[in-house]
C-alpha positions, 0 to 999 in steps of 0.5 A: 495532512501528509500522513493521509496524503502518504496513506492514500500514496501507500493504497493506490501504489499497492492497487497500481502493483495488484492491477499490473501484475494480474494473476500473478502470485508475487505480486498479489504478495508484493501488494499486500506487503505494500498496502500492509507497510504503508498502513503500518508506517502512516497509521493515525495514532503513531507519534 
């Protein structure tokens, strides 16, 4: 229950940091970094 709880905390705050910084080219990037660590980190499969 916490890695899902940790995966939708790592998709919001990614979305949060996409819709703050509109149009910005770091932030799109600091975004998808975000998105792309926390899928990594809290993916189903890691032990």
């Amino acid at each position: 229950m916490r890695r899902i709880g940790a995966f939708f905390v790592s998709s919001w705050l990614a979305a949060a940091v996409l819709f703050l910084g509109r149009h910005s080219v770091p932030m799109i990037a600091l975004s998808g970094v975000i998105a792309f660590a926390g899928f990594d980190i809290f993916r189903p499969d890691r032990s």
